[in-house]
N, C-alpha and C positions, 0 to 999 in steps of 0.2 A: 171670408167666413171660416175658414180653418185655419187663420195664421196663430201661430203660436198653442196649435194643441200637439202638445208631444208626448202625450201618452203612453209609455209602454214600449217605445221605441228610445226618447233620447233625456238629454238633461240628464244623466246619472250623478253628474257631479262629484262631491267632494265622498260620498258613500262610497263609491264604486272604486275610487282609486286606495282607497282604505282598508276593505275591503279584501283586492287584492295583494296590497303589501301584508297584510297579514296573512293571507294566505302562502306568499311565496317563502317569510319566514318561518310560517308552521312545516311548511314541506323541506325547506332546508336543512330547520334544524333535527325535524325528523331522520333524513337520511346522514348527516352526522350522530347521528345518537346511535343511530343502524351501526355506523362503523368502530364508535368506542367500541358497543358491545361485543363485535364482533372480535375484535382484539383482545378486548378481556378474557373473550371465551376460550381463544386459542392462545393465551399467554396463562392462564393458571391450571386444569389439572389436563385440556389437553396437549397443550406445550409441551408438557413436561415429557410425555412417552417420545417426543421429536427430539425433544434436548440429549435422551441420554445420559450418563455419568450418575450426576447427584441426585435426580429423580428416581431413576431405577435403585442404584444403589440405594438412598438411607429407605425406600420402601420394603428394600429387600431386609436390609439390616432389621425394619421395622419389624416384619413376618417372624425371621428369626429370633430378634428377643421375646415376640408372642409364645414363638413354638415354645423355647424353653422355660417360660412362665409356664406353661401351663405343667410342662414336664412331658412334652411329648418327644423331647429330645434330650440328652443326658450332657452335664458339661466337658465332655472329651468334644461330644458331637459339635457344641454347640460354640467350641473358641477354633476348630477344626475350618466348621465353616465360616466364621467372624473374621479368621486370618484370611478366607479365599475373598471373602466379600472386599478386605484391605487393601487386596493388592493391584 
């Protein structure tokens, strides 16, 4: 009398294995995409305060040719500190 009712328990078949392989690549390549970002995020402006050197410097060089456009510094000041920023 109840051979073959599998209601709700079995037979999932060719759904269910499906199903999960999509599943396990949505998860994977989710946590790969996690770690690009994650790289990008500390290889572009925060990187850069770790790196040192060319970071700090041309930002600094940058400030200073701001200051002096604007004229809030004079050019004695302004190649005075260009030559500190050089060396």
């Amino acid at each position: 009398m109840a051979q073959g009712y599998t209601h709700g328990h079995g037979d999932w078949g060719w759904g269910h294995m499906l199903f999960g392989g999509i599943m396990m690549v949505l998860f994977w390549g989710g946590v790969i995409a996690l770690i690009i970002l994650l790289v990008r995020w500390l290889g572009s402006s925060h990187g850069q305060s770790f790196a040192g050197g060319n970071g700090q410097r041309s930002s600094a060089r940058h400030i200073l040719d701001e200051r002096f456009a604007r004229g809030e510094i004079d050019r004695e000041e302004y190649e005075e500190r260009r030559r500190a920023l050089d060396q």
